[in-house]
MARDO-503678 format. One record per residue: residue in one letter; x, y, z of N, C-alpha, C, O in turn. Coordinates in steps of 0.02 Angstrom, whole numbers, plus 50000, padded with zeros to 5 digits. Example, Ala and Ser with C-alpha at 12.3 -4.5 7.8 and 13.67 -1.06 7.14 Angstrom:
2
A506604971650390506154977550390506604983550390507124983450423;S506424988850354506844994750357506455000250394506705005750402;
# end
This chain:
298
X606425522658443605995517658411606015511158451606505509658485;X605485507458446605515501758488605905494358449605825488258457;X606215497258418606635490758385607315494758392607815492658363;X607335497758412608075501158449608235497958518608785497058543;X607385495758552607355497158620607515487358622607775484358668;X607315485058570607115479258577607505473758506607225468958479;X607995475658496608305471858425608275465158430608445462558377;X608105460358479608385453258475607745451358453607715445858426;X607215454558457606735454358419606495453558339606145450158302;X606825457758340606815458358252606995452758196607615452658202;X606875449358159606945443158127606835447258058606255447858036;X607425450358020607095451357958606425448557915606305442557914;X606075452657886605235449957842605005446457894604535442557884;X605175446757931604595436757977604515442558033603925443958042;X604945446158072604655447258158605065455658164605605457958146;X604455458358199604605465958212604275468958263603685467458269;X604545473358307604015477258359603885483558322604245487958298;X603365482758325603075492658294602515493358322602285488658354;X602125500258316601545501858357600955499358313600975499858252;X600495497158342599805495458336599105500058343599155506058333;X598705498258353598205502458344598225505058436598465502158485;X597915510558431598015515358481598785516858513598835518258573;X599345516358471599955515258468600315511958536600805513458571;X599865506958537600235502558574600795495858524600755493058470;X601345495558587601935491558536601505484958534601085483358576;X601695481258478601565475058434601985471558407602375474158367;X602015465858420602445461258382602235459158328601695456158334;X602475459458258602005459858192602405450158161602965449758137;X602095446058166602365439158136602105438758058601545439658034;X602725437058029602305434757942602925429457958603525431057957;X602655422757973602985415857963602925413657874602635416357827;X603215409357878603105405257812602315401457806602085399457752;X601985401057864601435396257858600845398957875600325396957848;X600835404457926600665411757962600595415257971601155417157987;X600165420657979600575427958000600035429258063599465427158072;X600425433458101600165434258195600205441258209600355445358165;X600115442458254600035450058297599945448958369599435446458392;X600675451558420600455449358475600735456558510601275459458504;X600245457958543600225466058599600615465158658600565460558698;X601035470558659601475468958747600995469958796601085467758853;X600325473858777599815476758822599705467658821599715464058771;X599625465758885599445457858913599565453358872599115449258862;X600255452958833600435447458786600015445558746600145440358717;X599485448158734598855447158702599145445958621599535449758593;X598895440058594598785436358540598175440858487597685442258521;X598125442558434597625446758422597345443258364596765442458346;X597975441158337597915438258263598165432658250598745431658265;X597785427858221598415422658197597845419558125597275417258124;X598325420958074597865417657981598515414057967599115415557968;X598205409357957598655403957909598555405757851598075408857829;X599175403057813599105407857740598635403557696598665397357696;X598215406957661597555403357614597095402357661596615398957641;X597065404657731596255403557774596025408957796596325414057781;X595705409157819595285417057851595465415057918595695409557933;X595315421357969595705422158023595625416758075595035415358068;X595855412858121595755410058168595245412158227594725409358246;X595585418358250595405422158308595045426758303595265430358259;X594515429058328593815433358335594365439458360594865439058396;X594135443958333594175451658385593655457358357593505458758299;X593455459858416592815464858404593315468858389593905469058404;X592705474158330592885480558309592855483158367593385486158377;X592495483558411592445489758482592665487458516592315485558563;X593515485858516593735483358564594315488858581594665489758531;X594525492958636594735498158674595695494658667595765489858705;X596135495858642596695498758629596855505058653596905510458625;X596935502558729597355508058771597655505658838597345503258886;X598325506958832598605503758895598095505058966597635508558988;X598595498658985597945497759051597215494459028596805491859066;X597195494758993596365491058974596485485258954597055482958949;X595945482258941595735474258928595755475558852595445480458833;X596165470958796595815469358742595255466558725595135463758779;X594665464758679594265461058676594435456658600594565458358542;X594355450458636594355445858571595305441858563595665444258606;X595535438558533596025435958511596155431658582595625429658606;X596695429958616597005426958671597155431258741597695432758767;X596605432458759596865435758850597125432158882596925426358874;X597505432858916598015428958956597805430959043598005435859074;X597485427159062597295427559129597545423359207597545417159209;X597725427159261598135425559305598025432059339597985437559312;X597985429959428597945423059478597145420659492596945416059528;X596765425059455596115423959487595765422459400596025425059350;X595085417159398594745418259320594145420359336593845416759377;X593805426159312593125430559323593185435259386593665439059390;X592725435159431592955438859476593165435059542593045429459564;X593565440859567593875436959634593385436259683592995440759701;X593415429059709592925428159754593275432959830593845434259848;X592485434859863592685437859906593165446059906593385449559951;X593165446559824593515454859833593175458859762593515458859710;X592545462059761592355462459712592615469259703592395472359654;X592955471659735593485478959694594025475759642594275478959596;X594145469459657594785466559623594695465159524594155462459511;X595025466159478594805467559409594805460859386595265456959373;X594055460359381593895453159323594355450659284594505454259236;X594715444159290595085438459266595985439059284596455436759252;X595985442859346596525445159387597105450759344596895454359299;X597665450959360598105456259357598375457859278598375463359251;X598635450459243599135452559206598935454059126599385454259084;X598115455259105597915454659048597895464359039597595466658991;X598195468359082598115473959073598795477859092598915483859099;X599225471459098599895475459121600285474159052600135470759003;X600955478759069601195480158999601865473259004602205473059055;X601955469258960602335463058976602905465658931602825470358891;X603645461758941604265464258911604535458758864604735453658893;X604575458958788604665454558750605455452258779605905455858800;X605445446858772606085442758793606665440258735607275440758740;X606275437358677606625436058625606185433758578605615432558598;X606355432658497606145428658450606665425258416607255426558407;X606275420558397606855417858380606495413558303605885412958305;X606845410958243606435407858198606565396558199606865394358151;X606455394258223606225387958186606505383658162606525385558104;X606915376058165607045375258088606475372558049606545370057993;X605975372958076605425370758020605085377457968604775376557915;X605285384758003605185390057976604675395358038604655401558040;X604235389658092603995393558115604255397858184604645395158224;X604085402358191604295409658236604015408958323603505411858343;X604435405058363604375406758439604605415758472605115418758457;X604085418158515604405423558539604055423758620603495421758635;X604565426858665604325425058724604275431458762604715435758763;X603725431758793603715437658829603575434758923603405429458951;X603745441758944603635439759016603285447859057603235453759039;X603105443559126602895447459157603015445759244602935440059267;X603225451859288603215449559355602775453859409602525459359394;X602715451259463602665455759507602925460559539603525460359555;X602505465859552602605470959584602455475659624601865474259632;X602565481859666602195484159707601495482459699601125479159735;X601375486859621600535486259608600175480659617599595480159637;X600605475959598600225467259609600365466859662599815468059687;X600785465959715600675464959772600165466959799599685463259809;X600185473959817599545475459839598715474259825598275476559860;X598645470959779598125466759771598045459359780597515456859799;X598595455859766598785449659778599395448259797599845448259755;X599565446559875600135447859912600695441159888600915437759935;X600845439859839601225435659815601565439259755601345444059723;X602305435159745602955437559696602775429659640602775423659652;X602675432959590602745428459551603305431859483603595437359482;X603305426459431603695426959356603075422659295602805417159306;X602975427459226602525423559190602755422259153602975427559130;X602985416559107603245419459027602665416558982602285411858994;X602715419558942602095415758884602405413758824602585418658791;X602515409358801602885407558742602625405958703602265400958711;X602645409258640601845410558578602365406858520602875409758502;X602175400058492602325398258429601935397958354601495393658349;X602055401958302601805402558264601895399358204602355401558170;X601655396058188601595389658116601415387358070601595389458016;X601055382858076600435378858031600055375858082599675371358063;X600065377758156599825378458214600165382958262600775383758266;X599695385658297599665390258352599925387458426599575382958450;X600445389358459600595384858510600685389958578601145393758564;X600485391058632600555394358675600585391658727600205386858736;X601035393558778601255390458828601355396458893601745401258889;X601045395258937600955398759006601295397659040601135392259063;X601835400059068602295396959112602235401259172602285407359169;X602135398159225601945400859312602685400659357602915394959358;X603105405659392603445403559424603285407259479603225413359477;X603195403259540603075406159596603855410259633604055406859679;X604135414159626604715417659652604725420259726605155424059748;X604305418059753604005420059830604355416059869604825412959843;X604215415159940604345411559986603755407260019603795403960070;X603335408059987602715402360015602315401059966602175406059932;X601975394359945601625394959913601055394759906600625393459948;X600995396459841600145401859826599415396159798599445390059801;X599135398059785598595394859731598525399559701598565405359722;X598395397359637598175401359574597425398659520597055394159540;X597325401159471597025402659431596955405059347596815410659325;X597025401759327597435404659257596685401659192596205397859195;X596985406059143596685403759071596905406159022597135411859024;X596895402558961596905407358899596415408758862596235404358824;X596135413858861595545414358849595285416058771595095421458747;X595345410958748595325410758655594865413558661594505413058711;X594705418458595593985418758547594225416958501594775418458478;X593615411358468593735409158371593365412658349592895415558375;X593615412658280592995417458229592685410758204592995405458195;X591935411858192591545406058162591195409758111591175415858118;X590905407058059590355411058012589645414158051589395419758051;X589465408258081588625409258135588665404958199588585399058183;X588745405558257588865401658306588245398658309588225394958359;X587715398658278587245395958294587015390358258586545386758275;X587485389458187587665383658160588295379658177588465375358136;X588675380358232589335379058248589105372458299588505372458313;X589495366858327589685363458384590095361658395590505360858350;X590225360158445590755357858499590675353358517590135351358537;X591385348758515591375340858542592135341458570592625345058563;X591975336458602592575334658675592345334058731592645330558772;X591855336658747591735337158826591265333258846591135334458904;X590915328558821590485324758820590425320058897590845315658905;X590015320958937590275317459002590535322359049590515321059109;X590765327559031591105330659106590535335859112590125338159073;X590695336659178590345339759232590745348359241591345349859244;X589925353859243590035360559215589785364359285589405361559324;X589985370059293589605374759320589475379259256589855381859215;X588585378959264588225382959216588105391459267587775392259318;X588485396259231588515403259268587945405559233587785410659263;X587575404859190587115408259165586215404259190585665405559168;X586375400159233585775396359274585985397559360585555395659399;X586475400059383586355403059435587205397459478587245395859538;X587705395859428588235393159441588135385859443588655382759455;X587505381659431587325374859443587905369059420588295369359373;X587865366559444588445360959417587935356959390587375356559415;X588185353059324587795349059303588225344659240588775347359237;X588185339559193588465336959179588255336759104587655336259094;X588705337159045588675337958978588295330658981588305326559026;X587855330458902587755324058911588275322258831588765325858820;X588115317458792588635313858744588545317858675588895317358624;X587975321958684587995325458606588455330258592588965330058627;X588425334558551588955340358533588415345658563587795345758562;X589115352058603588785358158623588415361058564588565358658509;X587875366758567587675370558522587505375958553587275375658610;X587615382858515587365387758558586835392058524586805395958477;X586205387958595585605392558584585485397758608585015400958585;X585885400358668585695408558691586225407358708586655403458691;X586155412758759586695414358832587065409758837586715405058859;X588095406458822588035400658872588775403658903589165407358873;X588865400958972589515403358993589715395859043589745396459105;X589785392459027589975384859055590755383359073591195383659030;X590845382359121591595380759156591565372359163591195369559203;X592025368859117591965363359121592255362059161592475367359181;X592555355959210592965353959264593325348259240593235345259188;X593765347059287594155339159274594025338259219593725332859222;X594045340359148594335339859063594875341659059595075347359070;X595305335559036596005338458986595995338358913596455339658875;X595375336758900595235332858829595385337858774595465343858785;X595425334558701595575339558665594565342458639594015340058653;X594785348258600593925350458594594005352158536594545354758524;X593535351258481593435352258416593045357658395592475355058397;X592995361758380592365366958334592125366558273592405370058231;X591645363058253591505363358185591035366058169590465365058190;X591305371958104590985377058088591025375157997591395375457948;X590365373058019590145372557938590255377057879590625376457830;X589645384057905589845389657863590415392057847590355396457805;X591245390657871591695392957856592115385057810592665384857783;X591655380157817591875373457803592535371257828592965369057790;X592625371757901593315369357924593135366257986592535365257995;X593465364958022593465362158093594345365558135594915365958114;X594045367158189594685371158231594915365458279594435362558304;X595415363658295595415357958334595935361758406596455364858396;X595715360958458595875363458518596315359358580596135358058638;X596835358158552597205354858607597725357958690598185362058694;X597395354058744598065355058775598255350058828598035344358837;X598885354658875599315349058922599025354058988598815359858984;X599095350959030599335354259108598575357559110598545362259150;X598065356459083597415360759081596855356559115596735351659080;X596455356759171596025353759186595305354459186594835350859202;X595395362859155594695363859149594575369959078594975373659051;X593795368559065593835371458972593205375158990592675372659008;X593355381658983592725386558966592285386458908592665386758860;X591765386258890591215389358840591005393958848590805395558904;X590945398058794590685406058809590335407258750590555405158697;X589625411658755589595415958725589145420658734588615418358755;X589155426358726588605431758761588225432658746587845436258779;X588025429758679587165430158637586905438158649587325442058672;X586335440358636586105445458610586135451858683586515456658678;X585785451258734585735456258757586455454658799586745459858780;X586775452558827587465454658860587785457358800588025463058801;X587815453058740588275457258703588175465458705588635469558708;X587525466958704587215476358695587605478558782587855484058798;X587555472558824587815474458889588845477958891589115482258926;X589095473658840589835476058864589855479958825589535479658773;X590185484258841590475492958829591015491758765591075495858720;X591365486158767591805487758716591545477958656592025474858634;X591055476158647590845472558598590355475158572589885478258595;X590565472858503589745475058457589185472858462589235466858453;X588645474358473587855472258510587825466958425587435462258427;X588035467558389587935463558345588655456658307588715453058257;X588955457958352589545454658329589505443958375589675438358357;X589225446558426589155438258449588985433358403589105427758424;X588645433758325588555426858293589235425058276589355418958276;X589775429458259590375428258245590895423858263591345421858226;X590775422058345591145420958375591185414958449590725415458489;X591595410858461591535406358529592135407558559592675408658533;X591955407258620592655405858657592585399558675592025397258688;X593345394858679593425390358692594005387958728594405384258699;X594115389958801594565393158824594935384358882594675379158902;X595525386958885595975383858903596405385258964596925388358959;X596055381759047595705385359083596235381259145596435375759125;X596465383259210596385379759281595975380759322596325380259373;X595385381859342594925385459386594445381859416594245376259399;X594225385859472593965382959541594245378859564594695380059605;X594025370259539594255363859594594935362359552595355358059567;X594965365559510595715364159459595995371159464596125373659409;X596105374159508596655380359516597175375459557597105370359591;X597905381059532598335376459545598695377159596598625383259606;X599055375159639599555375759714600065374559692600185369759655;X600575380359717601385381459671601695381259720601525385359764;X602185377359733602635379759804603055383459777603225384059718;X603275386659841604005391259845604645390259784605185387359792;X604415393359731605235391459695604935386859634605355385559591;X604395384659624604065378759572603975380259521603945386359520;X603895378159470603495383059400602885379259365602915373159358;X602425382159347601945377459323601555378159241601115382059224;X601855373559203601685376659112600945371959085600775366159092;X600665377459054599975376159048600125377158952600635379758929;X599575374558911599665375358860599165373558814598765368858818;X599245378058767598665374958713599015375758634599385380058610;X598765370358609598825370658538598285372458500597765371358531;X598165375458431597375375758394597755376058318598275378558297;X597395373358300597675370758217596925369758180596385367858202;X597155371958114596265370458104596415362858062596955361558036;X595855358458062595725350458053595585351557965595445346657929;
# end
């Protein structure tokens, strides 16, 4: 059993590894303020409800639970490359470690009540050979009366690398098409769904009328979601982050991916918590670099 394999884990009623859907192992959280679900398949975050709210985090029903694959929806954890690798289009969209199997490290409980547990991941043959660098990841997932995740980069190599990283939230919203976004007001985007254009938010709140897939740049700011129909506001903070994704696939990409529901995009935004392109990061030899986001709803 995997709580044989894994006891320092176990936190009586609050924290347990057991299998999940397509029996992959799961870390099952019921905090005092909380309750979470986080997959060793790419440390992936799946779940997180505060007690008396509806869920935080979006996840498609057709989302593929099977090692080696991509989850869809909740927190992907992406590293060394975000989308595809420039210059290697055999290489797997949003780089290595959102499909490798990561090794829980510990949990531990709180004195405020809420539940830290840390998982990690390193390199290896297989990563090498796609990306000729030794690294160490840990992800340190706090669960609360806010959501706290923390990316930790250690370059274990002998030279150093540049990287690429994100966490790639989905929120659940009632209708994204009554939803906006504020924070970014002023910074400057590559729009991927106009042909990569850079161009610059102007002061109103985002809204999403079709297609949008926007890579903000140079933002550390915090970002807000307010979603009427669910009457709350999600509030999106972080550190060490210089750049903030918008996403959403609107009608015909959604019918396009293989594992989302052609009807599930009003549900949902990503609002992701990002280093990429002119904000990917340079690690020397031996360095470590912690990225992080908080989301609490307002």
């Amino acid at each position: 059993m995997a709580e044989q394999k894994h006891p320092d884990i176990n936190i009586p009623n609050v924290a347990k590894l057991d299998e999940g859907k397509g029996g992959l192992p799961r870390i099952v959280i019921t905090a005092p303020a909380a309750d979470a679900e986080i997959y060793l398949n790419g440390a992936h975050v799946s779940r997180y409800e505060p007690k008396g709210a509806k869920p935080v985090l979006f996840m498609s029903a057709e989302s593929q639970f099977t090692p080696g694959k991509p989850i869809r929806g909740g927190v992907p954890v992406i590293f060394p490359w975000f989308g595809p690798r420039e210059g290697h289009p055999e290489s797997p969209a949003h780089g290595l470690v959102r499909t490798m199997a990561w090794q829980p490290i510990s949990a531990r409980q709180t004195s405020d009540g809420a539940v830290e547990v840390v998982l990690s991941v390193s390199s290896n043959e297989a990563t090498r050979a796609q990306w000729p660098h030794d690294f160490a990841l840990h992800f340190i997932v706090t669960v609360g009366k806010q959501l706290d995740m923390v990316l930790e980069v250690q370059n274990t190599g002998k030279e150093a690398f540049r990287f690429e990283e994100a966490l790639h939230t989905y929120f659940s919203v009632k209708d994204v098409r009554n939803v906006s976004v504020t924070g970014l007001a002023g910074a400057e985007y590559f729009d991927k769904v106009d042909g990569f254009k850079r161009k610059r938010q102007g002061a109103e709140p985002i809204r999403i009328t079709g297609e949008t897939d926007r890579l903000y740049v140079n933002t550390a700011t915090t970002c807000v979601i307010d979603d009427p129909g669910l009457s709350r506001k999600i509030i999106v903070e972080k550190e060490r982050s210089d750049s903030t994704v918008v996403w959403n696939p609107w009608i015909a990409k959604s019918k396009a991916l293989p594992d989302f529901g052609d009807d599930e995009w009003p549900g949902m935004i990503c609002v992701e918590t990002c280093n990429a392109v002119e904000n990917a990061v340079n690690l020397r030899a031996g360095a470590a670099h912690r990225m992080r986001q908080t989301v609490r709803l307002g």
